[in-house]
Backbone as a ProteinNet text record, in pm:
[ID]
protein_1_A
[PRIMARY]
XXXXXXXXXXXXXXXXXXXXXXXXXXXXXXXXXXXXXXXXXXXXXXXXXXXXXXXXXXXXXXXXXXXXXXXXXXX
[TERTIARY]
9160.7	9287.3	9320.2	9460.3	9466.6	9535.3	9485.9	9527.9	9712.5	9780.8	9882.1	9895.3	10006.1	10001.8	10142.5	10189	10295.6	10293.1	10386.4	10343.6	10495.1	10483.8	10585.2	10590.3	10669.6	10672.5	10790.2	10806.5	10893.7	11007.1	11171	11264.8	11295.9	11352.6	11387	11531.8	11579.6	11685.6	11720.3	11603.3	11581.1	11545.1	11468.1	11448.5	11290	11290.1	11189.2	11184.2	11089.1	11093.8	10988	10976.5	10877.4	10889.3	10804	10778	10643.2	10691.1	10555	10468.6	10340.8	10254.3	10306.7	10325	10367.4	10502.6	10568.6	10715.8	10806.2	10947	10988.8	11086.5	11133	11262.1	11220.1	11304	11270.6	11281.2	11193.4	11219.3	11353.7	11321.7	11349.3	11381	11505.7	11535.5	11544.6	11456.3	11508.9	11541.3	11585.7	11599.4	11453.2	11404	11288.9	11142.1	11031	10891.2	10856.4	10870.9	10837.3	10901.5	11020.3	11061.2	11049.7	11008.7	10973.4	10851.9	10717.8	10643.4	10632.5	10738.4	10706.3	10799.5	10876.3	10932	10840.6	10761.4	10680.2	10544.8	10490.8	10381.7	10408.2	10544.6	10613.1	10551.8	10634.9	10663.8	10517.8	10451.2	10304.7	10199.4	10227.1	10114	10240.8	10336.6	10350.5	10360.3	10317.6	10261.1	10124.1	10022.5	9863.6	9850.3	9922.8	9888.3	9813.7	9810	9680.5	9840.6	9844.2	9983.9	9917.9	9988.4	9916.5	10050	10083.5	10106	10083.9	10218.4	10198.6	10258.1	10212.1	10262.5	10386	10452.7	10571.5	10524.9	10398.7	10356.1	10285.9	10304.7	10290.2	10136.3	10095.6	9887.9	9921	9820.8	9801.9	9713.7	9763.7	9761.5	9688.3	9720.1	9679.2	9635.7	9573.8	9631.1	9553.4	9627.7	9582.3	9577.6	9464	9469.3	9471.5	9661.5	9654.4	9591.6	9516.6	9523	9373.4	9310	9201.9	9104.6	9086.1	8941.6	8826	8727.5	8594.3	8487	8568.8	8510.6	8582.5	8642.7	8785.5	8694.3	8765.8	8708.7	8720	8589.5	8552.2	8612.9	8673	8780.6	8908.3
11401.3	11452.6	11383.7	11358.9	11242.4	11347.1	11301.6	11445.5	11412.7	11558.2	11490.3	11483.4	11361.2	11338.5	11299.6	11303	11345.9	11189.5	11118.4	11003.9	11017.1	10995.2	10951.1	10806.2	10729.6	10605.8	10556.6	10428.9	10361.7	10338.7	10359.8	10302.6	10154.8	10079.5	9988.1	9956.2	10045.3	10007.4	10129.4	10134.5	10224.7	10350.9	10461.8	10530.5	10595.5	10754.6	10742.6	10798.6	10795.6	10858.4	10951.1	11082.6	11099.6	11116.7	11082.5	11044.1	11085.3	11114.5	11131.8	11049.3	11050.4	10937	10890	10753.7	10703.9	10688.8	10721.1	10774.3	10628.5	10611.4	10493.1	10546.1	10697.1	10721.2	10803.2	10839.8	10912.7	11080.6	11190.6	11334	11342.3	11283.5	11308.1	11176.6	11185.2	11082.4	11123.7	11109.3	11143.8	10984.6	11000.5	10959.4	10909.4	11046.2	10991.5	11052.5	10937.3	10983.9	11164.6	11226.5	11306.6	11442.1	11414.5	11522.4	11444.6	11311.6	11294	11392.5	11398.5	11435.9	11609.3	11618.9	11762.5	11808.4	11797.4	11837.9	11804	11678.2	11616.7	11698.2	11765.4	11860	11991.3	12052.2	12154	12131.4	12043.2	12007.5	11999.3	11920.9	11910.7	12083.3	12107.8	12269.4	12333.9	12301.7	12430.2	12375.5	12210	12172	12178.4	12213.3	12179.4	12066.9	11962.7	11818.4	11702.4	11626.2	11532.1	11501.3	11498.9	11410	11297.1	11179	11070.5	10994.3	10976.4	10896.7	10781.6	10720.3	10564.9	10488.1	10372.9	10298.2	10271.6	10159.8	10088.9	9953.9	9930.6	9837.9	9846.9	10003.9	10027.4	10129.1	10049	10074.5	10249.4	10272.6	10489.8	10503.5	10609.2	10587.9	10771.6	10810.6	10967.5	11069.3	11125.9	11201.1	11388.1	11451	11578.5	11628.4	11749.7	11776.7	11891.2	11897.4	12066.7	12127.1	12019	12052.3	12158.8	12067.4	12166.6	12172.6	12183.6	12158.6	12197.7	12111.3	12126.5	12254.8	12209.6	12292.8	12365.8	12530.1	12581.1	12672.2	12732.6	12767.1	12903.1	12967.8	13124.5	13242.2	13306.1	13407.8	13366.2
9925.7	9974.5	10107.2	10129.7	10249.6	10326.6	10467.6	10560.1	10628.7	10623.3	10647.1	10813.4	10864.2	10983.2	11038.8	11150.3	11279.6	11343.8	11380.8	11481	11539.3	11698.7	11778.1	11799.6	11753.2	11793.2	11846.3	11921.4	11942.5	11870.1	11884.3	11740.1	11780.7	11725.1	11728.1	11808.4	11823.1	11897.8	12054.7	12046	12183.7	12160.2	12256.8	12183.2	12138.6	12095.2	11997.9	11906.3	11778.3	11687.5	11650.9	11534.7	11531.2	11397.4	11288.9	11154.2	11075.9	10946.9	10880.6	10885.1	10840.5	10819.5	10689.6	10662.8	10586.3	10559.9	10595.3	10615.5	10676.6	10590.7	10655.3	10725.9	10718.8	10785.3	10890.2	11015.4	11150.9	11078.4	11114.1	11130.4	11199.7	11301.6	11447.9	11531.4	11637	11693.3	11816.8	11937	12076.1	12185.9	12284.1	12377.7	12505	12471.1	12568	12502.5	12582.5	12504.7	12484.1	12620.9	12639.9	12543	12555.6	12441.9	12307	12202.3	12125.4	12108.1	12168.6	12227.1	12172.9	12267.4	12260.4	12113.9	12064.1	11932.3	11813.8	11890.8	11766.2	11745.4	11838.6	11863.9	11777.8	11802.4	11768.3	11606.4	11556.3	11426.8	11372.1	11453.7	11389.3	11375.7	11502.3	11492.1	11359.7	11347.7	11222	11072.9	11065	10972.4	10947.5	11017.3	11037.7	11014.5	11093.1	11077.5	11193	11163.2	11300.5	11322	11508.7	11565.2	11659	11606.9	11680.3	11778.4	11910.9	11981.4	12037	11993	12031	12111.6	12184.4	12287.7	12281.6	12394.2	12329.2	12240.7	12212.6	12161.4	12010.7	12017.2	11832.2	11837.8	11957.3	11984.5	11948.3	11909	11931.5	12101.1	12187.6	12284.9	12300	12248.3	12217.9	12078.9	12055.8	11922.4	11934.9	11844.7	11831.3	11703.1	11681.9	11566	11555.9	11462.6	11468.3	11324.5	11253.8	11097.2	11070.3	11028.8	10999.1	11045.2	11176.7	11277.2	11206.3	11226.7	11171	11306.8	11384.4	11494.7	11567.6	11484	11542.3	11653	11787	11899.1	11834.6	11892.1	11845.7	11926.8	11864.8	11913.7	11905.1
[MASK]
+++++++++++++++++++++++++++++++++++++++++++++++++++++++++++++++++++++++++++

């Protein structure tokens, strides 16, 4: 089973996006990283999905996993 996943990336004509994994079209189109970021987090904890952040150079620069922790914190 392939886990599903969240990425904020760079758009091409300014911009960012945040997209499925695998995905050729944007969720989501913002203006700046930070609220890519944060809508893209949103979107990810209420999918249970890994969200990965990326440079302006494509690189992954961050990631989180809201999906299925192998090691969820007790309480």
């Amino acid at each position: 089973m392939s886990k599903k996943t969240h990425h904020v990336v760079p758009a091409q004509n300014g911009g960012w996006n945040i997209k499925k994994g695998g995905g050729e079209r944007a969720i989501l189109h913002t203006q700046t990283k930070k609220e890519a970021i944060d809508k893209g987090r949103e979107i990810s904890k209420n999918q249970h999905s890994e969200f990965y952040i990326h440079n302006l150079n494509g690189q992954i620069s961050q990631k989180d996993s809201h999906g299925n922790d192998k090691y969820p914190p007790k309480g």
